[in-house]
PQR file with spaces between the fields and no chain letter, atoms N, CA, C, O and H, PARSE charges and radii, in Angstrom:
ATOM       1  N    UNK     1     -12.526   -8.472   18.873 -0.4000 1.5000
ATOM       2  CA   UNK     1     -12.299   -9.288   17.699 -0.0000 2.0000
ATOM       3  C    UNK     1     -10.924   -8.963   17.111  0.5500 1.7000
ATOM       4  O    UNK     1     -10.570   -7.789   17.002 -0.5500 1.4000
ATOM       5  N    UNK     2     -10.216   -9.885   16.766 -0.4000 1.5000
ATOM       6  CA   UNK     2      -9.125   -9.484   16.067 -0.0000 2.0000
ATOM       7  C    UNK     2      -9.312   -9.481   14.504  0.5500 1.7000
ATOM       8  O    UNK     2     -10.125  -10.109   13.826 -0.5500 1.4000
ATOM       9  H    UNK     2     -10.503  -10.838   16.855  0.4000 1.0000
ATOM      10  N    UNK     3      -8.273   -8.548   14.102 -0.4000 1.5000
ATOM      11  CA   UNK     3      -8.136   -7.778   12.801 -0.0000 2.0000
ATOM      12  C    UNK     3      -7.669   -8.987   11.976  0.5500 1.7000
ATOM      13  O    UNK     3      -6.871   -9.794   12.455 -0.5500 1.4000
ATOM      14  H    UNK     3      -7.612   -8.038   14.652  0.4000 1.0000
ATOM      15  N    UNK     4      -8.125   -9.101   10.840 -0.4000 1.5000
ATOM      16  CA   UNK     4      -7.342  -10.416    9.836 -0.0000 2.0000
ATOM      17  C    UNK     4      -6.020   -9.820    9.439  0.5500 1.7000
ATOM      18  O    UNK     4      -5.961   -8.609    9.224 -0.5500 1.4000
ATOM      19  H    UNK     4      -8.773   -8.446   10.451  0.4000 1.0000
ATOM      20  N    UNK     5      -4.735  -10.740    9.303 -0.4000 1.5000
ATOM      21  CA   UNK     5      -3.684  -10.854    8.793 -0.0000 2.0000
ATOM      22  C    UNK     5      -3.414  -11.050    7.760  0.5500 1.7000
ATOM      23  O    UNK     5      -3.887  -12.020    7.168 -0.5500 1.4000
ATOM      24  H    UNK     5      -4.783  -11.723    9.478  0.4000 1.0000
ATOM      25  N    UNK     6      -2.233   -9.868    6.957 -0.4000 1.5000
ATOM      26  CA   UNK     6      -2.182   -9.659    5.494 -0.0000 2.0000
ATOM      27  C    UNK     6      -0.658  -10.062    5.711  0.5500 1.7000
ATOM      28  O    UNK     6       0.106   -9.415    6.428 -0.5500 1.4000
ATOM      29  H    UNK     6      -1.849   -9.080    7.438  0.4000 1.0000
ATOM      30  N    UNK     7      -0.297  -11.232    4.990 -0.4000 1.5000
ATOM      31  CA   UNK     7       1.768  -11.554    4.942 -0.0000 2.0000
ATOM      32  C    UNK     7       1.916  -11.415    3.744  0.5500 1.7000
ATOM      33  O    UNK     7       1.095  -11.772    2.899 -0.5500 1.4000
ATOM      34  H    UNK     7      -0.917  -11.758    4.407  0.4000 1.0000
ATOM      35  N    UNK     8       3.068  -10.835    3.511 -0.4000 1.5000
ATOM      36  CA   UNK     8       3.468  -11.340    2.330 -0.0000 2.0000
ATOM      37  C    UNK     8       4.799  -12.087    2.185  0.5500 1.7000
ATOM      38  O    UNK     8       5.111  -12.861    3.090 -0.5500 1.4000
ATOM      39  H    UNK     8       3.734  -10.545    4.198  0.4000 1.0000
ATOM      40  N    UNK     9       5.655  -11.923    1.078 -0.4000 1.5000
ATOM      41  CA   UNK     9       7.059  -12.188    1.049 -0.0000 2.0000
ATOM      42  C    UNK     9       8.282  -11.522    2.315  0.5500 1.7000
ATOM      43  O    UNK     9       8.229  -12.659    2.783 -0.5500 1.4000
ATOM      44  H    UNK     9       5.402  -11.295    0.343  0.4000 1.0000
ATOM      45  N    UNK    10       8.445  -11.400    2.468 -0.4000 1.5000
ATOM      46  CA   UNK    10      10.119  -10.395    3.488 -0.0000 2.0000
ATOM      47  C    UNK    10      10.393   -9.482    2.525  0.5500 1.7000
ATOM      48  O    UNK    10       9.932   -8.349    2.660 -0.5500 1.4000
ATOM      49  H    UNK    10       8.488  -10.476    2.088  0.4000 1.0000
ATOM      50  N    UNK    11      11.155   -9.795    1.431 -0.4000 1.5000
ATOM      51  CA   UNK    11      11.815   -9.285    0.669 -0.0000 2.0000
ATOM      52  C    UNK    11      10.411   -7.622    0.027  0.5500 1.7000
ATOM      53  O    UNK    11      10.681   -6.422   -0.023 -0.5500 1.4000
ATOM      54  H    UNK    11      11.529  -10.715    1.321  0.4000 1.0000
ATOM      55  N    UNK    12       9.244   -8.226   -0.282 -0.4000 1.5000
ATOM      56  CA   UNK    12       8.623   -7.478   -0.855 -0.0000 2.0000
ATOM      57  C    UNK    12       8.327   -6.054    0.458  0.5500 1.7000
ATOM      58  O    UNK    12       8.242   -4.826    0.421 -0.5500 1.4000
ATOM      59  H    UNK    12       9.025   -9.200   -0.242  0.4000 1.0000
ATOM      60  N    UNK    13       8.241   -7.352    1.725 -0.4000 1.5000
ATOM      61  CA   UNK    13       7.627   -6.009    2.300 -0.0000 2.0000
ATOM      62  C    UNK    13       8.399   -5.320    3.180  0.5500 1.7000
ATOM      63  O    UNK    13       7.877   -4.566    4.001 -0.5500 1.4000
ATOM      64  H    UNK    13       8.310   -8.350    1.755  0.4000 1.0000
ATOM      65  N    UNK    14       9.997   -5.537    3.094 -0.4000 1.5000
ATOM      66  CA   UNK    14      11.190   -4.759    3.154 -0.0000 2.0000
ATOM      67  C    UNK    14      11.511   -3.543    1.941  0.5500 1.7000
ATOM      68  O    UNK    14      12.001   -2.418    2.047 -0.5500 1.4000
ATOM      69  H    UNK    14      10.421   -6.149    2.427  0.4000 1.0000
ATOM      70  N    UNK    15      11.075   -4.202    0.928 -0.4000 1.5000
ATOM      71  CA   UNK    15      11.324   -3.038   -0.147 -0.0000 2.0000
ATOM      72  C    UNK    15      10.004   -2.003    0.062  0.5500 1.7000
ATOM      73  O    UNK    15      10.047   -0.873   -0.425 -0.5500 1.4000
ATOM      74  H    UNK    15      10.677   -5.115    0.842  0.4000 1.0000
ATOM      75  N    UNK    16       9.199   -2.323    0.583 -0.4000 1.5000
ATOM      76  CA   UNK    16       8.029   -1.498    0.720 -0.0000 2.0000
ATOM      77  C    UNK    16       8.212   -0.666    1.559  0.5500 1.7000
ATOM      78  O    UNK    16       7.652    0.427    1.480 -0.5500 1.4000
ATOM      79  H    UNK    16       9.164   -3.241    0.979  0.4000 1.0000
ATOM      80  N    UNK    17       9.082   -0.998    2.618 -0.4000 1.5000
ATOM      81  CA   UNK    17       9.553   -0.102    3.789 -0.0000 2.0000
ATOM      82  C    UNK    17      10.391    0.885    3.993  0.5500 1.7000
ATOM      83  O    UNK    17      10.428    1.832    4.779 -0.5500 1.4000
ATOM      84  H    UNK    17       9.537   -1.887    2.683  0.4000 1.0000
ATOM      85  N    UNK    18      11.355    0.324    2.768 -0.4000 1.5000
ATOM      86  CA   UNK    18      12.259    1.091    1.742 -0.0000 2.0000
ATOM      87  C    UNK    18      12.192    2.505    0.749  0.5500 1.7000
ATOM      88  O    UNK    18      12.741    3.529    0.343 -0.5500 1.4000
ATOM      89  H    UNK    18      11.325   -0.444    2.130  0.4000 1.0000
ATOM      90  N    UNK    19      11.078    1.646    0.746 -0.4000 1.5000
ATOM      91  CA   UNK    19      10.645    2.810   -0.323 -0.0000 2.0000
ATOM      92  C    UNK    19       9.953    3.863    0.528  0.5500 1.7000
ATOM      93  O    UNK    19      10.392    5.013    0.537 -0.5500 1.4000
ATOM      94  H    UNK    19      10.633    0.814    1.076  0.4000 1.0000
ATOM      95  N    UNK    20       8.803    3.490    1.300 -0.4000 1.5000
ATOM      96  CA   UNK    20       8.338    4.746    2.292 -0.0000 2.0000
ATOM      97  C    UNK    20       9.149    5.282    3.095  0.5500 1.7000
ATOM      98  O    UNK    20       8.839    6.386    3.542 -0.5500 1.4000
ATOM      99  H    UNK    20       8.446    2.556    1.292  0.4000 1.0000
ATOM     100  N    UNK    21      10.262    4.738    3.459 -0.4000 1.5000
ATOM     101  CA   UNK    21      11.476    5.484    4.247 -0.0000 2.0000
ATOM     102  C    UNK    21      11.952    6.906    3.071  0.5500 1.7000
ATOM     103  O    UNK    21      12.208    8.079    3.341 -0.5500 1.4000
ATOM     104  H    UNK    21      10.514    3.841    3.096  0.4000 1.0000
ATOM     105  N    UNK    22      11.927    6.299    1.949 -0.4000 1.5000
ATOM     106  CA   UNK    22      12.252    7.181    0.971 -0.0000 2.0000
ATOM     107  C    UNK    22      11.885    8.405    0.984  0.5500 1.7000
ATOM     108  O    UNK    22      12.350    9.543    1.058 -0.5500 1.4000
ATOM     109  H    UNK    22      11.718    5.346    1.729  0.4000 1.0000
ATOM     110  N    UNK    23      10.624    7.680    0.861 -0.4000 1.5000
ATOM     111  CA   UNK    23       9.495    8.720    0.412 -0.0000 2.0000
ATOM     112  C    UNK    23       9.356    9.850    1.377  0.5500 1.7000
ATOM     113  O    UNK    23       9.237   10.976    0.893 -0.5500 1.4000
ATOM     114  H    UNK    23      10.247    6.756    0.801  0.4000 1.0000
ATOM     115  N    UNK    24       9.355    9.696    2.787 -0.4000 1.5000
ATOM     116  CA   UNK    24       9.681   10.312    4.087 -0.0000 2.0000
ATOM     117  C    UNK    24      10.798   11.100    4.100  0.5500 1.7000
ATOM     118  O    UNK    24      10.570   12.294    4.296 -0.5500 1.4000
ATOM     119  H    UNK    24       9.452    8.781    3.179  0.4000 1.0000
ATOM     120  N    UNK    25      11.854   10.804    3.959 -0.4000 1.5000
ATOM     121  CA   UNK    25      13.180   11.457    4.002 -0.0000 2.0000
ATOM     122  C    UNK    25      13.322   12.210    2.474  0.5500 1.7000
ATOM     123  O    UNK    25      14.245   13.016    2.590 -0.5500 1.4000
ATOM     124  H    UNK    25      12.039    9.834    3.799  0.4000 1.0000
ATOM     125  N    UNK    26      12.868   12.253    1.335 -0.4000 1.5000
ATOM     126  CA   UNK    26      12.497   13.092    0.613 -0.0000 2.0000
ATOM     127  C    UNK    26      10.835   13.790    0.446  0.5500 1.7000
ATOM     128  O    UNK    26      10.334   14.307   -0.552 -0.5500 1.4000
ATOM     129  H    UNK    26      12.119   11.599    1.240  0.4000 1.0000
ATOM     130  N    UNK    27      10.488   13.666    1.243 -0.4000 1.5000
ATOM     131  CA   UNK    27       9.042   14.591    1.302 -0.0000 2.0000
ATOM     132  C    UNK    27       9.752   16.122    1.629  0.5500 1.7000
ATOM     133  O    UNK    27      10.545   16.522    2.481 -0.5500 1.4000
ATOM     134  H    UNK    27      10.895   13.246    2.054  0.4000 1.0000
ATOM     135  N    UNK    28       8.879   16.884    0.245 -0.4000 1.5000
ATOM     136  CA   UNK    28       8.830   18.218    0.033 -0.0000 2.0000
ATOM     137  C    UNK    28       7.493   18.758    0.723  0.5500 1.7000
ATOM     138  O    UNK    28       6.484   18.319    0.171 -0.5500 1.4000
ATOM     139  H    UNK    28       8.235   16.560   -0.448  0.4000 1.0000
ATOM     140  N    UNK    29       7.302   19.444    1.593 -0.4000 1.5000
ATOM     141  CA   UNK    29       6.355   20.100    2.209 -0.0000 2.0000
ATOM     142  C    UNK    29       5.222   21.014    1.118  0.5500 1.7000
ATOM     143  O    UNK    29       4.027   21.149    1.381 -0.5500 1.4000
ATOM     144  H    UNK    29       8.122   19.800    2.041  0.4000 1.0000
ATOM     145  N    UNK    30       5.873   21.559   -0.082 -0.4000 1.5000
ATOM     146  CA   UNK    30       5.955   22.258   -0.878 -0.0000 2.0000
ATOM     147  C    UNK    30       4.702   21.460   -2.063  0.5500 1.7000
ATOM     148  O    UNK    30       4.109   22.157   -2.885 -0.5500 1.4000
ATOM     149  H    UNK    30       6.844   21.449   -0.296  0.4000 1.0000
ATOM     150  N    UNK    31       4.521   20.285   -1.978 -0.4000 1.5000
ATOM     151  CA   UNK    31       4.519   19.602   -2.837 -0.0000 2.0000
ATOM     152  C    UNK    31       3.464   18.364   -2.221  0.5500 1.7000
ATOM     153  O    UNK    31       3.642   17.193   -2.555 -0.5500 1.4000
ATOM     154  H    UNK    31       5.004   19.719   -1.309  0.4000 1.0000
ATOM     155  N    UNK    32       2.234   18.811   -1.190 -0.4000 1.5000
ATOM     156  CA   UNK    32       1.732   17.567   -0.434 -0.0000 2.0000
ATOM     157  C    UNK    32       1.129   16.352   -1.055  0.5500 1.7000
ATOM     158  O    UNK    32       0.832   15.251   -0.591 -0.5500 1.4000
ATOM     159  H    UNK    32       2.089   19.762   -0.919  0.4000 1.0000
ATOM     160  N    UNK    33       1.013   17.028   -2.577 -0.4000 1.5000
ATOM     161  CA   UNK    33      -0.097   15.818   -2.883 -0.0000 2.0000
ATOM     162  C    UNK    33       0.509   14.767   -3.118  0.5500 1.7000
ATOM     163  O    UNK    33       0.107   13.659   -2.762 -0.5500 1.4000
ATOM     164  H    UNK    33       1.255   17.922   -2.954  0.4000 1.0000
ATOM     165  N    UNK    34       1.960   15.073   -3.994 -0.4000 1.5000
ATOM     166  CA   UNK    34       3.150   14.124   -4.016 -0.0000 2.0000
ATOM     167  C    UNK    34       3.001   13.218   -3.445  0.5500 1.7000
ATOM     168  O    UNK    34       2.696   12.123   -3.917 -0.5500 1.4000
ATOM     169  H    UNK    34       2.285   15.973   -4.283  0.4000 1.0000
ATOM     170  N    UNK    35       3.259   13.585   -1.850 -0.4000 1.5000
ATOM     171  CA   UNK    35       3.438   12.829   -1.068 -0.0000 2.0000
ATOM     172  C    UNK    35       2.462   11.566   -0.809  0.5500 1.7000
ATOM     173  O    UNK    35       2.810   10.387   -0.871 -0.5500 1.4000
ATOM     174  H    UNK    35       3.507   14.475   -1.466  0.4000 1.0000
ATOM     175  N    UNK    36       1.366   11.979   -0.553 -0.4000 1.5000
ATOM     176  CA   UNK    36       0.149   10.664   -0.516 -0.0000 2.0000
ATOM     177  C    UNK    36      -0.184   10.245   -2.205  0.5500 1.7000
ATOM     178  O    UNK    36      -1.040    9.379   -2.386 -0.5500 1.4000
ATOM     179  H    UNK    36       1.083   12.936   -0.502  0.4000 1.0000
ATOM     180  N    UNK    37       0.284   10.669   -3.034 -0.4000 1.5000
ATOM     181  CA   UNK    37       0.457   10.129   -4.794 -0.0000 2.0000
ATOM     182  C    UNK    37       1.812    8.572   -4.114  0.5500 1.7000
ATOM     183  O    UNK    37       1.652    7.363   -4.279 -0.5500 1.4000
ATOM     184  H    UNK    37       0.980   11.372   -2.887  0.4000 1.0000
ATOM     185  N    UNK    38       2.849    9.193   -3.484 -0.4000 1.5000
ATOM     186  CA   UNK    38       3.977    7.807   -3.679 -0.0000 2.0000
ATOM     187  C    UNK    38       3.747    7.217   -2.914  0.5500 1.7000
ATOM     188  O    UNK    38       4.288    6.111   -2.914 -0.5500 1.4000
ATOM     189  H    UNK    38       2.979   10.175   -3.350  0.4000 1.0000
ATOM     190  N    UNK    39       2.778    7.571   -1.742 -0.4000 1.5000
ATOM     191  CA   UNK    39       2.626    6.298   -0.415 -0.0000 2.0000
ATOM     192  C    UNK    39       1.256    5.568   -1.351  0.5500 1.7000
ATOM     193  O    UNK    39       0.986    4.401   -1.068 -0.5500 1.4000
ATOM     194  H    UNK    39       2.338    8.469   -1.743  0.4000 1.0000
ATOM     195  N    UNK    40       0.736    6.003   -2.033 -0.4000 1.5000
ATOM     196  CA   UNK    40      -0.328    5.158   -2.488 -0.0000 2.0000
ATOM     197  C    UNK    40       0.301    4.198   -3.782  0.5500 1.7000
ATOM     198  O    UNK    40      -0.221    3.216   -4.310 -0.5500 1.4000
ATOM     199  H    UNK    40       0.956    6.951   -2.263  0.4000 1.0000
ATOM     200  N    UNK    41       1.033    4.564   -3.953 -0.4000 1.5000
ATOM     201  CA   UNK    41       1.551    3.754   -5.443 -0.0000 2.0000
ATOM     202  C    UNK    41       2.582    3.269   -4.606  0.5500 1.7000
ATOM     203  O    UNK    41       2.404    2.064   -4.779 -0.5500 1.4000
ATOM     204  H    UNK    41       1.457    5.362   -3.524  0.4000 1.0000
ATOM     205  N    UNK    42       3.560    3.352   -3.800 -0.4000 1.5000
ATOM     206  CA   UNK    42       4.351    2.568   -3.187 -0.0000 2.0000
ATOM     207  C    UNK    42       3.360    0.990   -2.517  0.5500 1.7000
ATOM     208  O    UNK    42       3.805   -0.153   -2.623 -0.5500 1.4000
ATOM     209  H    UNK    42       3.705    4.331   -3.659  0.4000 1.0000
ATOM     210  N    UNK    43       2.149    1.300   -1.934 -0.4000 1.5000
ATOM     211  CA   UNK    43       1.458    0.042   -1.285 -0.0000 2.0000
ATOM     212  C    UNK    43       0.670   -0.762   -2.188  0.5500 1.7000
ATOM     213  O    UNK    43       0.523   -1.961   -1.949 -0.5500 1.4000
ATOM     214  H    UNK    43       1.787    2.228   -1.847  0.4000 1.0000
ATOM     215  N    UNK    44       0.087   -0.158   -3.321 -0.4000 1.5000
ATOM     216  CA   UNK    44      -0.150   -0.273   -4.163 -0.0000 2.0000
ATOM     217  C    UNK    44       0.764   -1.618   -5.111  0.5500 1.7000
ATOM     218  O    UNK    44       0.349   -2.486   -5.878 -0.5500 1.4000
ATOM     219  H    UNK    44       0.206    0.816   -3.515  0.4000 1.0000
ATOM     220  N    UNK    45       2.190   -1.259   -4.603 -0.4000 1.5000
ATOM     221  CA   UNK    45       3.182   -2.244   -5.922 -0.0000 2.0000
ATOM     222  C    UNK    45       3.105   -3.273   -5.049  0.5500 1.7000
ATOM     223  O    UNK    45       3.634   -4.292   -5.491 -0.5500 1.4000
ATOM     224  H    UNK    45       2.528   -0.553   -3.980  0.4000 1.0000
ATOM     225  N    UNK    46       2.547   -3.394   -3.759 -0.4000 1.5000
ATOM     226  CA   UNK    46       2.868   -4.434   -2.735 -0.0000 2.0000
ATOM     227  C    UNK    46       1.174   -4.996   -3.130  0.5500 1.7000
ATOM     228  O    UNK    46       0.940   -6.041   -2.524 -0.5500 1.4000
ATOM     229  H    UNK    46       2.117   -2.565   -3.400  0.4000 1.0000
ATOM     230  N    UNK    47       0.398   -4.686   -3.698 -0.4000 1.5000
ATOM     231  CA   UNK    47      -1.166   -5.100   -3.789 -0.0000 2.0000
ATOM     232  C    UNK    47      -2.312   -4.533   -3.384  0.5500 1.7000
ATOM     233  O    UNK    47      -3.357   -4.604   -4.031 -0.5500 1.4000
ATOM     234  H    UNK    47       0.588   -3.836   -4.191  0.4000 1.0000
ATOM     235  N    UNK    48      -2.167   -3.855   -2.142 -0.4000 1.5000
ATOM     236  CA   UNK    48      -2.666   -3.566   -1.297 -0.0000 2.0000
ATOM     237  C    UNK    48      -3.618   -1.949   -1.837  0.5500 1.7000
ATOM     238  O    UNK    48      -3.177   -0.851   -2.179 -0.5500 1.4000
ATOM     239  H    UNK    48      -1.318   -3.798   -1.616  0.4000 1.0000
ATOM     240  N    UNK    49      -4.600   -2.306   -1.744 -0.4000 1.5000
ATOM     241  CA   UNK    49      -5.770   -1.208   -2.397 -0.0000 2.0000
ATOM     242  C    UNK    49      -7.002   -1.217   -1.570  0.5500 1.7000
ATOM     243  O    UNK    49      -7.394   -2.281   -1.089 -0.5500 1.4000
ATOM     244  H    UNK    49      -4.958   -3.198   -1.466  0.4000 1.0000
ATOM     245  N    UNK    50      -7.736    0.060   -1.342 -0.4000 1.5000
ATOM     246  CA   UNK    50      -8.666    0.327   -0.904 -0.0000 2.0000
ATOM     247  C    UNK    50     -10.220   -0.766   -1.655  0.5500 1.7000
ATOM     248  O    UNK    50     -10.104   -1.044   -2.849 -0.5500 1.4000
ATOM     249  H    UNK    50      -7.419    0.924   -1.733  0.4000 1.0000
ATOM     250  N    UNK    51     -10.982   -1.071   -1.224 -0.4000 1.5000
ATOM     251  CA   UNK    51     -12.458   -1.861   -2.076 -0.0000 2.0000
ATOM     252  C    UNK    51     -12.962   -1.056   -2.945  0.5500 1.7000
ATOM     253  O    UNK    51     -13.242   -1.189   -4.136 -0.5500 1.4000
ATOM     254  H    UNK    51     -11.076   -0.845   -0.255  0.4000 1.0000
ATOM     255  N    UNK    52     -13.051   -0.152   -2.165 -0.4000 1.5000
ATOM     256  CA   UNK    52     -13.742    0.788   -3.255 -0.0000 2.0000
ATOM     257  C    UNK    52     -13.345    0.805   -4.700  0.5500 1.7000
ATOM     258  O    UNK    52     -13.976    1.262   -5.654 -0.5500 1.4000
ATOM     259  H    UNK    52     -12.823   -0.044   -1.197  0.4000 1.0000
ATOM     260  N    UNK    53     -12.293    0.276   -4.675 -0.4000 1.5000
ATOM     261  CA   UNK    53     -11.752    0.609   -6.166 -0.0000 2.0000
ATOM     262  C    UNK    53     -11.689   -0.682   -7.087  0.5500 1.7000
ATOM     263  O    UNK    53     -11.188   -0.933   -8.183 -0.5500 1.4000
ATOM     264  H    UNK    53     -11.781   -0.095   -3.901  0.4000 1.0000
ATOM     265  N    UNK    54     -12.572   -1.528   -5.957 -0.4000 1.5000
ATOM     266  CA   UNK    54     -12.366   -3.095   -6.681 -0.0000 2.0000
ATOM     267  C    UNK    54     -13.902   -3.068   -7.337  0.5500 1.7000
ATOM     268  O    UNK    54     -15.002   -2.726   -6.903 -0.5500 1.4000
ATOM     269  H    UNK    54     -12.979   -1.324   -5.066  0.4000 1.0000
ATOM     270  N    UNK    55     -13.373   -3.650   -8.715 -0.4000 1.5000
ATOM     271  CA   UNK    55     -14.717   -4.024   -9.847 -0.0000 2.0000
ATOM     272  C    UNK    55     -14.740   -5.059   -9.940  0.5500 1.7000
ATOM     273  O    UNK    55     -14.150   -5.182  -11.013 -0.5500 1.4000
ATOM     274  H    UNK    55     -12.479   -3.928   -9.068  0.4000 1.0000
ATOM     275  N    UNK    56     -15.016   -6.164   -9.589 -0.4000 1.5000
ATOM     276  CA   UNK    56     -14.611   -7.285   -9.587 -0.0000 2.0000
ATOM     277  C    UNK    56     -14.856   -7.982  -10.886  0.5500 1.7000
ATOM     278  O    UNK    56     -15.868   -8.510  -11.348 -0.5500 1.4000
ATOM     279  H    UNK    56     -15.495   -6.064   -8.717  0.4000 1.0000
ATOM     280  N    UNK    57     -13.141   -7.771  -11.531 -0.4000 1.5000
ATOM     281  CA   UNK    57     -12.889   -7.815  -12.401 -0.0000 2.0000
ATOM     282  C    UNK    57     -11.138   -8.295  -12.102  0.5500 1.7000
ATOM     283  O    UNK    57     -10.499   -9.207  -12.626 -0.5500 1.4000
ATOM     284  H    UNK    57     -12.319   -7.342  -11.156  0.4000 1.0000
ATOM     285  N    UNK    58     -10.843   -7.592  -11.379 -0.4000 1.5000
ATOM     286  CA   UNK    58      -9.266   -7.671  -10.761 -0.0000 2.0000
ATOM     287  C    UNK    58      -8.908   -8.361   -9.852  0.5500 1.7000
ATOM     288  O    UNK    58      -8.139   -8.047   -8.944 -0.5500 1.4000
ATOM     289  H    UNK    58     -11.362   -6.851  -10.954  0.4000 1.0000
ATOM     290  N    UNK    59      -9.468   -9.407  -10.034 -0.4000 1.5000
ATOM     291  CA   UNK    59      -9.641  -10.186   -8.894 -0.0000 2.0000
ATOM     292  C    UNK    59      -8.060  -10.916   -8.499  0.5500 1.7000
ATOM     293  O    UNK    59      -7.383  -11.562   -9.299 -0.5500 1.4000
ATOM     294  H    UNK    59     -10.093   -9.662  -10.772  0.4000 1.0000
ATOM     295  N    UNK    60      -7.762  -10.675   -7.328 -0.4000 1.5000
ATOM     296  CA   UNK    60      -6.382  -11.478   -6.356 -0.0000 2.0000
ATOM     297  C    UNK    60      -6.455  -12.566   -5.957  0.5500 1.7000
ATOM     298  O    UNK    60      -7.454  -13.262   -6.138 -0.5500 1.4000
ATOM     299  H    UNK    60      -8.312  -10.150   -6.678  0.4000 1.0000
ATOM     300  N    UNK    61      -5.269  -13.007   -5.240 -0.4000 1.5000
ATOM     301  CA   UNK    61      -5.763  -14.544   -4.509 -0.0000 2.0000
ATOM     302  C    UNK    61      -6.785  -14.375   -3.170  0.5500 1.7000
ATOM     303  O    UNK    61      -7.538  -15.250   -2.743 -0.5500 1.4000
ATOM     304  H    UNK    61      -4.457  -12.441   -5.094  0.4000 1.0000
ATOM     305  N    UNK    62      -6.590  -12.895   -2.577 -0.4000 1.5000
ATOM     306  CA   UNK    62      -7.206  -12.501   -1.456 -0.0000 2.0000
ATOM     307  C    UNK    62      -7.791  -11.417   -1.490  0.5500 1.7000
ATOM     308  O    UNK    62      -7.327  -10.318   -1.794 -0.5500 1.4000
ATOM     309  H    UNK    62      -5.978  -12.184   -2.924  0.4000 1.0000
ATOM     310  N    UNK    63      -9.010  -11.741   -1.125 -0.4000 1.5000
ATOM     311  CA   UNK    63      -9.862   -9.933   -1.037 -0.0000 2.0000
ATOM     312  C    UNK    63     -10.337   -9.905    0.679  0.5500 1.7000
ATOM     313  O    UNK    63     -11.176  -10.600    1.251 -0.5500 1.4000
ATOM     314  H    UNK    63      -9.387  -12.634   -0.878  0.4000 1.0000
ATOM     315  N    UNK    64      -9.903   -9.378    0.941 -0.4000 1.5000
ATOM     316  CA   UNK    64     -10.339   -8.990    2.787 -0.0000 2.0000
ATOM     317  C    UNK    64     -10.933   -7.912    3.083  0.5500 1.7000
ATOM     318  O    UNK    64     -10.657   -6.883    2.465 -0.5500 1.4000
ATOM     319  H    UNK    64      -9.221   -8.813    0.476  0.4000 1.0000
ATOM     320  N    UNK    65     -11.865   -7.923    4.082 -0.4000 1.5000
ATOM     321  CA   UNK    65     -12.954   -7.145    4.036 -0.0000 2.0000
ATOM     322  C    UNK    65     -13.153   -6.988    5.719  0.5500 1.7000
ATOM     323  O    UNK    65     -13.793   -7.799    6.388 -0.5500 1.4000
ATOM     324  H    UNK    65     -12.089   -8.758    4.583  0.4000 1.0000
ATOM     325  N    UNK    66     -12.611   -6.023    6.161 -0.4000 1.5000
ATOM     326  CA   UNK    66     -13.144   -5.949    7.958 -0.0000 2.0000
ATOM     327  C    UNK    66     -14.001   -4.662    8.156  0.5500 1.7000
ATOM     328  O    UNK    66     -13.912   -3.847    7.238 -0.5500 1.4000
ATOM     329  H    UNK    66     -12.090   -5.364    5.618  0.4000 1.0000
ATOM     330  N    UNK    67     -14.557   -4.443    8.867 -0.4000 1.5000
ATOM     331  CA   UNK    67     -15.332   -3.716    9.658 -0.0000 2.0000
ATOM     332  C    UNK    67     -14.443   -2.529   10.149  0.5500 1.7000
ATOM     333  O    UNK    67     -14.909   -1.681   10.910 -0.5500 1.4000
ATOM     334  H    UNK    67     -14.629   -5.105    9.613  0.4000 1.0000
């Protein structure tokens, strides 16, 4: 079965790429939680969130749900 497809803008999900390049090339070893704190708020500014955390209340144009 194939996996459903999430697009967005270029621009957004160039800056998203941007930013985790960042985040990569300044990752402190020293400091791990940091690190999965800015990859989650970096994907996060792009929309993109785990269900679990959906109340459906926050509702998007798209909620996707795979197996």
């Amino acid at each position: 079965m194939t996996e459903p497809q999430c697009y967005h803008h270029s621009h957004l999900y160039h800056a998203m790429i941007d930013q985790l390049e960042q985040i990569a090339r300044t990752f402190d070893a020293a400091a791990p939680d940091d690190l999965r704190s800015r990859i989650i708020e970096c994907v996060g500014d792009l929309g993109v969130w785990p269900m679990g955390i959906f109340n459906g209340q926050d509702e998007g144009k798209i909620i996707a749900v795979t197996a």
